[in-house]
C-alpha positions as CSV (number, residue, x, y, z in Angstrom):
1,X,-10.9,-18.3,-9.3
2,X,-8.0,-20.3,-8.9
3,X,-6.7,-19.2,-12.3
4,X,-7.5,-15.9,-11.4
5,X,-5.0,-15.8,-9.0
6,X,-2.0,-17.6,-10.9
7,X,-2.1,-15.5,-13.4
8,X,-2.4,-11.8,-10.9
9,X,0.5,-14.0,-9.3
10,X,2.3,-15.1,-12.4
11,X,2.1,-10.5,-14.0
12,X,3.0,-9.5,-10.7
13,X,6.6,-11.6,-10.8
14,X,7.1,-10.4,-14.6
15,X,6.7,-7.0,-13.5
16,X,8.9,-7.2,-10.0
17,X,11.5,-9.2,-12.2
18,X,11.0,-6.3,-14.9
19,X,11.6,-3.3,-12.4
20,X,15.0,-4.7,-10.8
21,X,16.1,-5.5,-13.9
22,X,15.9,-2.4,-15.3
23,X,17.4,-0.8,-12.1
24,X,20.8,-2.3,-12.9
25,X,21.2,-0.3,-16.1
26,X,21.1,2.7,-13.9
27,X,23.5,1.4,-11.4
28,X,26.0,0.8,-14.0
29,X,25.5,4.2,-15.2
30,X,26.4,5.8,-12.2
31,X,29.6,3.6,-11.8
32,X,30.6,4.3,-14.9
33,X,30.1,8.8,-14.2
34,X,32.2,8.1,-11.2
35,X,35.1,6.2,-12.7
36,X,35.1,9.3,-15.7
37,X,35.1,11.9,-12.4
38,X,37.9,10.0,-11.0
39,X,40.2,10.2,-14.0
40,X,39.2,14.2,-14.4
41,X,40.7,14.9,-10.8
42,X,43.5,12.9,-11.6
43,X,44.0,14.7,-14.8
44,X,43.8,17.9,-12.7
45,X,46.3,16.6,-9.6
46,X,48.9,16.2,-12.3
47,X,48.6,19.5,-13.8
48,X,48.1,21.5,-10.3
49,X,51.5,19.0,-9.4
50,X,53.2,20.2,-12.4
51,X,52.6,24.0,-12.2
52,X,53.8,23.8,-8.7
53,X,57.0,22.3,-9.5
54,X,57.5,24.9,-11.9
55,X,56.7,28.0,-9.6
56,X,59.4,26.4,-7.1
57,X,62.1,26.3,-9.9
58,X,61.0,29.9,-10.6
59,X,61.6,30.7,-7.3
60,X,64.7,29.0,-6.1
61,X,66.8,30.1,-9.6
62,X,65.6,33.8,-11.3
63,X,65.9,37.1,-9.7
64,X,64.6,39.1,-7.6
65,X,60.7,39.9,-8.6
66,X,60.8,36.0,-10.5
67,X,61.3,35.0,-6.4
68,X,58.7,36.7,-5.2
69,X,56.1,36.4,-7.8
70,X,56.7,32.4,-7.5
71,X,56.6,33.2,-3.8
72,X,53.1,34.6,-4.1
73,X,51.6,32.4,-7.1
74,X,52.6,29.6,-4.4
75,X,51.0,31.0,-1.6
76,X,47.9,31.8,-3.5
77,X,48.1,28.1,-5.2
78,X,45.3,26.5,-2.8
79,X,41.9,25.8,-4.4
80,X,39.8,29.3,-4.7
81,X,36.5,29.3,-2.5
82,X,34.0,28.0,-5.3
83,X,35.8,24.8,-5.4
84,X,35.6,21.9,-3.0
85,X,38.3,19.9,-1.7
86,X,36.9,16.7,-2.0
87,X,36.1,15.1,-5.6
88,X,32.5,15.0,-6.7
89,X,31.1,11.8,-6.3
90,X,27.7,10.8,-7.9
91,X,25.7,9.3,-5.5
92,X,23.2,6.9,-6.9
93,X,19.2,7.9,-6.1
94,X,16.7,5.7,-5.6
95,X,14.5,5.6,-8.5
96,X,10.9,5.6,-8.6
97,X,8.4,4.7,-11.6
98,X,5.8,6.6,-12.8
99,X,3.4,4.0,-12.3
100,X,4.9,3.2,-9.1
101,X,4.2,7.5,-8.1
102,X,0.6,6.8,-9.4
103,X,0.2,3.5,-7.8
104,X,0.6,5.1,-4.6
105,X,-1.6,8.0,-5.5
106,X,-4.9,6.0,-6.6
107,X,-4.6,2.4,-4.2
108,X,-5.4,4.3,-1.0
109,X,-8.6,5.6,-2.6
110,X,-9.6,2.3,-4.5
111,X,-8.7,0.6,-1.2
112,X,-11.4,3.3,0.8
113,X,-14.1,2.7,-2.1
114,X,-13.7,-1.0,-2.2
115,X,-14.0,-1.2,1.5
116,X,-16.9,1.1,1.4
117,X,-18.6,-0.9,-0.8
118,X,-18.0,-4.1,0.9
119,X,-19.4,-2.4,4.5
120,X,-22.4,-1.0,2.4
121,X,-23.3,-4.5,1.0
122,X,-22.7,-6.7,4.3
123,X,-24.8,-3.7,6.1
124,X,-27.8,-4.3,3.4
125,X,-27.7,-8.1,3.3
126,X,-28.0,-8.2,7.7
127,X,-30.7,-5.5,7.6
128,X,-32.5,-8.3,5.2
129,X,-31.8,-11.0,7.2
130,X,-32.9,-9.4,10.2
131,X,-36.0,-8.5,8.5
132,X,-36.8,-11.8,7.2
133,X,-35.9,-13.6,10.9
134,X,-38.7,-11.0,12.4
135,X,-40.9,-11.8,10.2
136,X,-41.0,-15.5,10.5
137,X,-40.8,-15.1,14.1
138,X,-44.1,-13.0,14.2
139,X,-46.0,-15.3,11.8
140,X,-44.7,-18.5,13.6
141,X,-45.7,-16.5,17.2
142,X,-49.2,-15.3,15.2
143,X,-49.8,-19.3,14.0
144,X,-49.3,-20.4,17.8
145,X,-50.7,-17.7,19.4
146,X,-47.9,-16.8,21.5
147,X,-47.3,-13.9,24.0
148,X,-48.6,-10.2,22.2
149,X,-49.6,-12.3,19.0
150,X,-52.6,-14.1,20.9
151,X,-55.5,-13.6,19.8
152,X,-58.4,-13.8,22.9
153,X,-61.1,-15.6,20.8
154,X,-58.1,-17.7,18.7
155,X,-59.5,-21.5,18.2
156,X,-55.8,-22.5,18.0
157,X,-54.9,-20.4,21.7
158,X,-55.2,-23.8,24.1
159,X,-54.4,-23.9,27.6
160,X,-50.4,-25.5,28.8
161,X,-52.0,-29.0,29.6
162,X,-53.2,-29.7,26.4
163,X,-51.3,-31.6,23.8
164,X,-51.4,-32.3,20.0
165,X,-53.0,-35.5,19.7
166,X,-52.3,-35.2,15.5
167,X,-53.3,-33.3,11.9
168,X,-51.9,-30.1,14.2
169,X,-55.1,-30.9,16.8
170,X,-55.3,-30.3,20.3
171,X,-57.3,-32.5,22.7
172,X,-59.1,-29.6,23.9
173,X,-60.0,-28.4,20.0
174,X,-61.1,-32.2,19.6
175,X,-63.4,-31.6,22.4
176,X,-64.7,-28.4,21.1
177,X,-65.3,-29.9,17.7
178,X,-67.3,-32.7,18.7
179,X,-69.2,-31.1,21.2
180,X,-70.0,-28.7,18.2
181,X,-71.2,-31.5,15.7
182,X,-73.5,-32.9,18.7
């Protein structure tokens, strides 16, 4: 039994140990996405930055319609409506293993059976315990002749004061036998 339960004891480490190790490959995954998102909206800072810089040099030096189209392309330079104004950020999720989904699916019910079981069993063995106490109870009461187990006419049924005088005798059965044999 003992070994039994070293080595559930001794799988269950290896497999916790196994799980968060394999976690950390994800984690780094997810650093890494966010470091490649974070030089992408750089890139794209510099570039809004320099077509900016070039619509105001467009409009302070050109003529008329160069002003006011800079004027405009400015004005309309924020980000459109399908864009958000904060950068993406990957957000890592917590990750769940297949067994672990099934696990969770199938222990509650082997949990219910197993405690079933265990009920049904104790249930069975007190019934025959019960059963067997009874009937040792009614044979011992039957042998002594005690309360509804007395028989009227029973040659072992002997009033309080009498007392075993030995071989399972009673002084008043000693009596009865030798006034018998005279």
């Amino acid at each position: 039994m003992q070994k039994r339960v070293k080595l559930l004891g001794s799988v269950l480490s290896v497999a916790v140990l196994t799980g968060c190790a394999s976690s950390g490959e994800y984690y780094q995954a997810v650093a890494q996405a966010n470091a490649e998102k974070a030089k992408i909206e750089q890139i794209r800072a510099e570039s809004e930055n320099k077509r900016i810089e070039a619509l105001v040099q467009l409009a302070s030096s050109g003529s008329e319609a160069d002003r006011a189209s800079a004027t405009i392309a400015l004005a309309l330079s924020g980000r459109s409506t399908g864009e958000s104004s904060e950068s993406s950020v990957t957000v890592p999720r917590q990750s769940r293993s297949e067994a672990l989904e099934w696990a969770s699916v199938l222990l509650p019910f082997t949990g219910q059976l197993t405690s079933s079981y265990f009920g049904y069993t104790l249930g069975k063995v007190q019934s025959d315990n019960n059963a067997k106490i009874s009937l040792s109870r009614d044979e011992a009461y039957t042998e002594l002749g005690i309360n509804q187990f007395r028989e009227t006419d029973s040659p072992r049924y002997t009033p309080a004061e009498a007392y075993d005088i030995g071989d399972n005798r009673t002084e008043v059965e000693l009596e009865r036998i030798n006034a018998e044999s005279e």
